[in-house]
C-alpha positions as CSV (number, residue, x, y, z in Angstrom):
1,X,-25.8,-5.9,32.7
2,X,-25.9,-2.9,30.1
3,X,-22.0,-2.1,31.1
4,X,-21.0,-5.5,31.1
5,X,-22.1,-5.7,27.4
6,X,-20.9,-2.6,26.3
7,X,-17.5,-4.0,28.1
8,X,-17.7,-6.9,26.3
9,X,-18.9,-5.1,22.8
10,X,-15.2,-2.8,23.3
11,X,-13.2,-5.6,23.5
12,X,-14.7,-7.8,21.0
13,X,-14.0,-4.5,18.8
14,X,-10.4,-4.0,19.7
15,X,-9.6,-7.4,19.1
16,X,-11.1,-7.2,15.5
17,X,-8.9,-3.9,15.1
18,X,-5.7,-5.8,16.3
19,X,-6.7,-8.8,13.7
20,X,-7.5,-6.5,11.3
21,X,-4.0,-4.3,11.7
22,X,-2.5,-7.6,11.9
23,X,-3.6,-9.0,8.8
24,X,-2.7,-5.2,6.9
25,X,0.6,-5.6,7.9
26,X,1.1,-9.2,6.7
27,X,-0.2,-8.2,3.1
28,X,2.3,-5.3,3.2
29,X,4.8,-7.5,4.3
30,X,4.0,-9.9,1.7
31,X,4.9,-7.2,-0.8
32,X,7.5,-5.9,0.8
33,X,9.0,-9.6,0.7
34,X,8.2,-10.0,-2.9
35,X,9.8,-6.8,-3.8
36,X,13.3,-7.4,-3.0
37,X,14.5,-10.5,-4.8
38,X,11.9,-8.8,-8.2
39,X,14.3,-6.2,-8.3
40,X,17.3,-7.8,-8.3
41,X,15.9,-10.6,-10.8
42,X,14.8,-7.9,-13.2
43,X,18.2,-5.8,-12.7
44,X,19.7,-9.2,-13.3
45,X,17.6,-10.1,-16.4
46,X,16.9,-6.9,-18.3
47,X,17.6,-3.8,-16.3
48,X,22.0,-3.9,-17.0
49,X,23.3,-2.3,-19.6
50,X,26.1,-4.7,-21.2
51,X,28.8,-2.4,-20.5
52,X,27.5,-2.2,-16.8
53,X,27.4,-6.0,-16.0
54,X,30.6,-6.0,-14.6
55,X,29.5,-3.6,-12.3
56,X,26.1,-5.9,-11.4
57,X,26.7,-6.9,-7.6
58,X,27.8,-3.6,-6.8
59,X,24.4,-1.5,-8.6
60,X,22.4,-3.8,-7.3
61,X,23.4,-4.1,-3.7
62,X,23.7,-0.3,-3.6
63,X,20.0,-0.1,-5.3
64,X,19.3,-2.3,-2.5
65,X,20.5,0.5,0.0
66,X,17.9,2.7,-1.3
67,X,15.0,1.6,0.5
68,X,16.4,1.4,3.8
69,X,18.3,5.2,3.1
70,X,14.2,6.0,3.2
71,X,13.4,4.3,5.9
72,X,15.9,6.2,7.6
73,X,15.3,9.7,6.0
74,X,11.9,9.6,6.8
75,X,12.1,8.2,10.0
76,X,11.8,11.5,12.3
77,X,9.4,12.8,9.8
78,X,6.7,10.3,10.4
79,X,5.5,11.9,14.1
80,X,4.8,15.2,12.2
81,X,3.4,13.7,9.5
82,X,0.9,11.9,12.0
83,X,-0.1,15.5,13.9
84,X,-0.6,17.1,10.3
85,X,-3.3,14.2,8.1
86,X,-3.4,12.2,10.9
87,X,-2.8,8.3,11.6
88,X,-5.3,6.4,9.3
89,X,-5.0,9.0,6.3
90,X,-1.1,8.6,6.4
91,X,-1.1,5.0,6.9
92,X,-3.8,4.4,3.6
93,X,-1.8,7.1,1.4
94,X,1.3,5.2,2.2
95,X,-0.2,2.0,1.5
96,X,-1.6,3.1,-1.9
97,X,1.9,5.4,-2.8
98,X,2.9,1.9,-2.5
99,X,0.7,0.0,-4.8
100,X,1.5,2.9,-6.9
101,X,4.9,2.3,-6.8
102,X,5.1,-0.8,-8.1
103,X,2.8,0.0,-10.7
104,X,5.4,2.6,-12.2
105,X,7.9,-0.5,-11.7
106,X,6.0,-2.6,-14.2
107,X,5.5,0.5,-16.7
108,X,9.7,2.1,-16.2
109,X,11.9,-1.1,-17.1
110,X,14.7,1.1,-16.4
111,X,17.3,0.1,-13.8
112,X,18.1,3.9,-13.2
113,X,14.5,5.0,-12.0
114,X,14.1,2.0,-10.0
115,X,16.6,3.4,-7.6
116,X,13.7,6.1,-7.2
117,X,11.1,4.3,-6.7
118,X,13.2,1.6,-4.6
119,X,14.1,5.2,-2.1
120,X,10.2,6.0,-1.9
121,X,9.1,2.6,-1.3
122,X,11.5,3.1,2.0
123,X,10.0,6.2,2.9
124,X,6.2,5.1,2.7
125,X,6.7,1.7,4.4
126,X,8.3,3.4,7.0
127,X,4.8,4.8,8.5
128,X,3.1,1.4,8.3
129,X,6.0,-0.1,10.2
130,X,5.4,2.6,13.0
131,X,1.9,2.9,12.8
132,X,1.2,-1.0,12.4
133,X,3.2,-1.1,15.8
134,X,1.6,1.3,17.3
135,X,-1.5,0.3,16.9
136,X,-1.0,-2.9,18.1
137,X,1.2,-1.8,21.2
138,X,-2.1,0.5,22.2
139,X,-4.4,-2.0,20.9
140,X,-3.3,-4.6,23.2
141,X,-4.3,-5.2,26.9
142,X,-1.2,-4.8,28.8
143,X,-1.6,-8.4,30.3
144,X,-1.3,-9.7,27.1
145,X,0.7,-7.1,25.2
146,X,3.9,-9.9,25.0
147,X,1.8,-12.6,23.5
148,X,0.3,-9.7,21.1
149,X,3.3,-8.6,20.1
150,X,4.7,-11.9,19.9
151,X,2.2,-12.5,17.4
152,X,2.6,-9.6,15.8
153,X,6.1,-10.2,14.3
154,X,5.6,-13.8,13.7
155,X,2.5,-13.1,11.0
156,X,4.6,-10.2,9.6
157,X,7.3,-12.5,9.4
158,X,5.2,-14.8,8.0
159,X,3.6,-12.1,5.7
160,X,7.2,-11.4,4.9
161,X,8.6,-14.9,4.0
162,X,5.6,-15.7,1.7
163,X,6.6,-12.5,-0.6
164,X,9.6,-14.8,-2.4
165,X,7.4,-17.9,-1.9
166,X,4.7,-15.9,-4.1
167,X,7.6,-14.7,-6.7
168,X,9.0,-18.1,-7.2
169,X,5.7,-19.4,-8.2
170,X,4.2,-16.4,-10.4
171,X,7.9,-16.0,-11.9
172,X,9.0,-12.7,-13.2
173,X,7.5,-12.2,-16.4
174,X,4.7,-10.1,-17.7
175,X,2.7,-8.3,-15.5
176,X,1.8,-10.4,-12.8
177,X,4.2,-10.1,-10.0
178,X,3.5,-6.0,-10.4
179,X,-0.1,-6.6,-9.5
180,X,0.7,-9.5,-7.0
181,X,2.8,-6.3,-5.7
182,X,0.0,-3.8,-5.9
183,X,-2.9,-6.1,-4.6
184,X,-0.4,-6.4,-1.4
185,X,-0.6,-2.5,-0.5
186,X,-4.2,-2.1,-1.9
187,X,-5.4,-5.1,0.6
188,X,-3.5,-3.2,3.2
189,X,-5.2,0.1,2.6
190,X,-8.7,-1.6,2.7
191,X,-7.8,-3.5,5.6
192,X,-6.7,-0.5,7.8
193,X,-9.8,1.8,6.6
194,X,-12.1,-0.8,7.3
195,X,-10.8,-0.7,11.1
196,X,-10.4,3.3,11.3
197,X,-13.1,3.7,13.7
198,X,-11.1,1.9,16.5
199,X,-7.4,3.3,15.3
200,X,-7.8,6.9,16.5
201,X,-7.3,8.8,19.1
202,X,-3.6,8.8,20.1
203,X,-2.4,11.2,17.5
204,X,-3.5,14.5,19.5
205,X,-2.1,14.3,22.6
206,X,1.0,16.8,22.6
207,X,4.6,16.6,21.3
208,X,7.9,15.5,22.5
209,X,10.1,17.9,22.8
210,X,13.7,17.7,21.0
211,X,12.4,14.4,18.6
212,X,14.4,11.6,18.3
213,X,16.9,12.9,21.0
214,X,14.4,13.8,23.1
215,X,13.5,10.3,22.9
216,X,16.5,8.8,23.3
217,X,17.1,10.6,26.9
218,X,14.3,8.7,27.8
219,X,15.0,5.3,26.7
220,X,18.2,4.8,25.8
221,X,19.1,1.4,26.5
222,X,15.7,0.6,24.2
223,X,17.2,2.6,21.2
224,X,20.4,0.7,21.9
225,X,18.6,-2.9,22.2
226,X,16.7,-1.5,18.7
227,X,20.5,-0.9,17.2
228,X,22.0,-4.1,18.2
229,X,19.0,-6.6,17.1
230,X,19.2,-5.4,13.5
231,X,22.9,-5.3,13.2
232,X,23.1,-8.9,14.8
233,X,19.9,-9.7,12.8
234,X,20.6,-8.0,9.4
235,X,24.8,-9.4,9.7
236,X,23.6,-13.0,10.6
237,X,21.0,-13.0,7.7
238,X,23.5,-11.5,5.5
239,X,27.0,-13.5,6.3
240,X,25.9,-17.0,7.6
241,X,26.5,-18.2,4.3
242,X,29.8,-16.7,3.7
243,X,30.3,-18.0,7.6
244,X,29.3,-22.0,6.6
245,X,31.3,-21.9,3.4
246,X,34.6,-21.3,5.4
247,X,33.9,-24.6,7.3
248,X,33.2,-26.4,3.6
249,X,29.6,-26.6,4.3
250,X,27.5,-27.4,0.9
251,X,26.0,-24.8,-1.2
252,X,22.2,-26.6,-0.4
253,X,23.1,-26.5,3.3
254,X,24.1,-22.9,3.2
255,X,20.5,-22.0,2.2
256,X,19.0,-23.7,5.2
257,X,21.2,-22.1,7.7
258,X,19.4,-18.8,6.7
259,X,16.0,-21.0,6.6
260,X,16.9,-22.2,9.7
261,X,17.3,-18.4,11.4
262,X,13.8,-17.5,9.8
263,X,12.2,-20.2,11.4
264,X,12.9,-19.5,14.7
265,X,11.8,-16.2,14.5
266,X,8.9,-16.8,13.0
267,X,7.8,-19.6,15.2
268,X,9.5,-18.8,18.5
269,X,8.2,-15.2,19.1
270,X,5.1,-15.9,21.0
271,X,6.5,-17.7,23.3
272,X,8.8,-14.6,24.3
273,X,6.5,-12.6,24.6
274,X,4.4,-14.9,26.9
275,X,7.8,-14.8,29.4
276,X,7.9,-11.1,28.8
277,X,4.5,-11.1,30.2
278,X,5.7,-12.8,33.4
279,X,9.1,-11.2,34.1
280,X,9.1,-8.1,31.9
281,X,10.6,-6.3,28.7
282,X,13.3,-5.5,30.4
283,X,14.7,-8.7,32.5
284,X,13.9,-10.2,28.6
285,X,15.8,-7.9,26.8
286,X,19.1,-9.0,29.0
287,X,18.0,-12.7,28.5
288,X,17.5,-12.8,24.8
289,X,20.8,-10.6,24.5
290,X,22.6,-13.4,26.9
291,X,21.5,-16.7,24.5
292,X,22.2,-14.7,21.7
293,X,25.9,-14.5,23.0
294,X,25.2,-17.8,24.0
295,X,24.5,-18.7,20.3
296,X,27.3,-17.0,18.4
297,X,29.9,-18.6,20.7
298,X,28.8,-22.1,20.3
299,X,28.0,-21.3,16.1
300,X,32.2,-22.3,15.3
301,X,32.3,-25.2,17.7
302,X,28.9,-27.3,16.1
303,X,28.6,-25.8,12.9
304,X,29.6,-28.5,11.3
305,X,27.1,-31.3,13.7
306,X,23.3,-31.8,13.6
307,X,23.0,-29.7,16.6
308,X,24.0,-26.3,14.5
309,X,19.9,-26.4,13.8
310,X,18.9,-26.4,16.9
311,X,21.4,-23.5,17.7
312,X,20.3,-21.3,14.1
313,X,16.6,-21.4,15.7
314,X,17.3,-20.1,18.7
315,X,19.7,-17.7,17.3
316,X,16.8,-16.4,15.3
317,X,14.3,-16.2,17.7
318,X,16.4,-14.5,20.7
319,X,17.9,-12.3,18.0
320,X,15.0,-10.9,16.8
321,X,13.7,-11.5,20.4
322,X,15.8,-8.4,21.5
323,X,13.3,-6.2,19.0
324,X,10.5,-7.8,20.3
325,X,10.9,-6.9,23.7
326,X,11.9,-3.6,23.4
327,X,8.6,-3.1,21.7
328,X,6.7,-5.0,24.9
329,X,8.6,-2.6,27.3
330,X,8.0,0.4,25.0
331,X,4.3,-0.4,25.4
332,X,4.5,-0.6,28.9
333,X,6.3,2.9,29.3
334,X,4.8,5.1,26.5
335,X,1.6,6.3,25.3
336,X,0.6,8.4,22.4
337,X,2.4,10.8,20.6
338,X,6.0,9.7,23.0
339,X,4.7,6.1,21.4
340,X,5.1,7.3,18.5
341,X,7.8,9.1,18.2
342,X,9.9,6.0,20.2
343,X,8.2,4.0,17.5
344,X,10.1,6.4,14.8
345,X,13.1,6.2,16.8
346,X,13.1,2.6,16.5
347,X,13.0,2.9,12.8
348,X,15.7,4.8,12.5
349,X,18.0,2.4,15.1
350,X,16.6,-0.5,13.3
351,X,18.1,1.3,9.5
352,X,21.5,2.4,11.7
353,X,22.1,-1.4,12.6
354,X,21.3,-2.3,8.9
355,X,24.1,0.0,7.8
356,X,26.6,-0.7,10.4
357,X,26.0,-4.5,11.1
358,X,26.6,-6.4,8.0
359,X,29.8,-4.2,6.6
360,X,31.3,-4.3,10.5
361,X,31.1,-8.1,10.8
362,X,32.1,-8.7,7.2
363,X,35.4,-6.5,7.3
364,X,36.3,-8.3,10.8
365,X,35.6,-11.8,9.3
366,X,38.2,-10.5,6.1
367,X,40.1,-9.8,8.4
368,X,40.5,-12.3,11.1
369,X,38.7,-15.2,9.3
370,X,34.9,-16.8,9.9
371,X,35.6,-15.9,13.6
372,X,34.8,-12.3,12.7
373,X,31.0,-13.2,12.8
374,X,30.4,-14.7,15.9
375,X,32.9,-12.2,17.6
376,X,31.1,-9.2,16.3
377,X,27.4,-10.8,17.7
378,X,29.0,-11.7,21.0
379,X,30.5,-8.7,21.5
380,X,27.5,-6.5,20.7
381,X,25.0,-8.1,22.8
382,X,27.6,-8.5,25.6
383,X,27.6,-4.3,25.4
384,X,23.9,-4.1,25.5
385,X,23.6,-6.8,28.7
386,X,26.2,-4.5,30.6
387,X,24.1,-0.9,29.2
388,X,21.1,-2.1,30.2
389,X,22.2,-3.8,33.7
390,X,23.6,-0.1,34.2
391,X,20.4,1.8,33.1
392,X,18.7,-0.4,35.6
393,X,21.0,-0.1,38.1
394,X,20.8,3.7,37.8
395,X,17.0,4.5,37.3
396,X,16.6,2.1,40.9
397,X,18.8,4.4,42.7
398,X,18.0,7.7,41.2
């Protein structure tokens, strides 16, 4: 009876840590959210010199590009990092360096140092993107690591979503969106310290030799499956609008097509990762690259009928699927310090597709027309179902 409760007493705690790195990661995500559209509503209101505004769109996309150049940077820095302070310290320093960070935004209204503190935002959020996954990859019972994981990324999505929902109503004035900001990575930090005790342990296990591409000969279908979500996923998010405009949709509508794509991946990933459970990461990973394809092939025959919402939240939840199950199948494969240096590997992947994804699809649609969109997302995922049938194929007759 004595083991069964002590059995019992482990699992009630690990659920409480999964909740409780859960719930970090939605408050970070929450700031994160509210972080983007800030900056470009303060570079919009009061950061552009008059003699720059002509140049607007172009500083503030590429301000834009600085926190994901972080994410990037930093990315095969983070496994290091981890051996060195360990995985809590690293994940609460970030988390405060964060809070911190927006602090110094409400104190420099200058446009110019924003761009710094926009790049270190991207280098401390990368760690509690890795860690945060991590955790809940190792946290999670491997019969239940799709629905986990499923769940995961819909309450940081969620987490995510209500960052702009929060700006629109606090507005941009004074200091309050700074400490809406702050309170976000400050919660986070308390969150993930007050769990600690059951988020060690995987940090001391060895290295992986040759980093990233000693990663990436061991899974590298998974880093491709990483690179092809967040092109497909970044260039949807980012040109669906310019996409419905060419087929004289109105400007409301074009707002809810992105809406649309949001929804279904917030609300349609736990029920991936409950068929990931059944037939596996992998057999997933083909299907959510196939209706993806699917998707993008039917987007320029309905977009103009009812049935283009049905497509959009698909499209969003089998896009973003593709992430989500090479997470589950990362889980299954890889423990500790490989976790996390996959993990890191998929951080970098995810900036790669960010970079490569919108301006690839957006130079084909100038090129060719609106077609350029759907072409490009076809196209990619139809590469990663043939990489992956080939991986398969070759590791069952190796």
């Amino acid at each position: 009876m004595a083991a069964t409760g002590s059995s019992d007493g482990e699992a009630g705690t690990q659920w409480a840590a999964l909740a409780g790195v859960t719930a970090a990661l939605a408050m970070f995500g929450a700031a994160q959210g509210l972080s983007s559209p800030l900056f470009t509503l303060l570079m919009q209101k009061q950061g552009m010199s008059p003699a720059l505004i002509g140049l607007s769109p172009a500083l503030i996309g590429l301000s834009a590009a600085m926190m994901p150049l972080g994410l990037i940077l930093s990315a095969s820095f983070v496994p290091a990092a981890v051996r060195l302070v360990g995985a809590r310290n690293l994940a609460v320093g970030c988390s405060l360096i964060g809070a911190l960070c927006f602090l110094g935004i409400g104190y420099l209204q200058d446009w110019v140092g924003w761009f710094v503190i926009r790049f270190i935002i991207g280098i401390v959020i990368n760690p509690l993107y890795i860690l945060g996954e991590v955790w809940a990859l190792s946290l999670a019972p491997p019969s239940r690591r799709g629905r986990v994981m499923g769940a995961f990324n819909t309450v940081l999505g969620a987490g995510y979503a209500a960052g702009p929902l929060v700006l629109t109503a606090v507005g941009i004035s004074g200091w309050v969106p700074f400490l809406v900001g702050m309170a976000g990575f400050i919660l986070c930090a308390a969150i993930l310290r007050a769990v600690s005790s059951s988020l060690a342990g995987f940090e001391d296990d060895g290295q992986l030799p040759g980093g990233f591409f000693g990663f990436a000969r061991l899974a590298p279908a998974l880093l491709f499956a990483v690179l092809v979500s967040a092109a497909v996923q970044q260039g949807t998010y980012a040109l669906m609008p310019v996409f419905g405009a060419a087929y004289g949709l109105p400007e409301r509508t074009l707002a809810a097509l992105v809406m649309a794509l949001s929804l279904g991946n917030i609300f349609l990933q736990i029920p991936l990762g409950l068929l990931a459970e059944r037939f596996g990461g992998r057999a997933m990973i083909i299907f959510c690259a196939l209706a993806t394809t699917t998707c993008a092939v039917l987007l320029p025959l309905l977009i103009t009928t009812p049935a283009i919402w049905l497509v959009l939240l698909v499209m969003g939840a089998v896009g973003y699927g593709v992430y989500t199950m090479a997470l589950v199948e990362l889980g299954s494969r890889f423990r500790g310090t490989v976790l996390v240096a996959g993990n890191a590997a998929f951080a970098l992947m995810w900036g790669a597709g960010g970079i490569v994804g919108p301006p690839g699809a957006g130079a084909l649609m100038q090129t060719i027309g609106p077609l350029g969109l759907p072409v490009v997302i076809a196209g990619l995922d139809a590469l990663l179902v043939s990489f992956a049938l080939y991986r398969s194929f070759k590791r069952q007759n190796s």
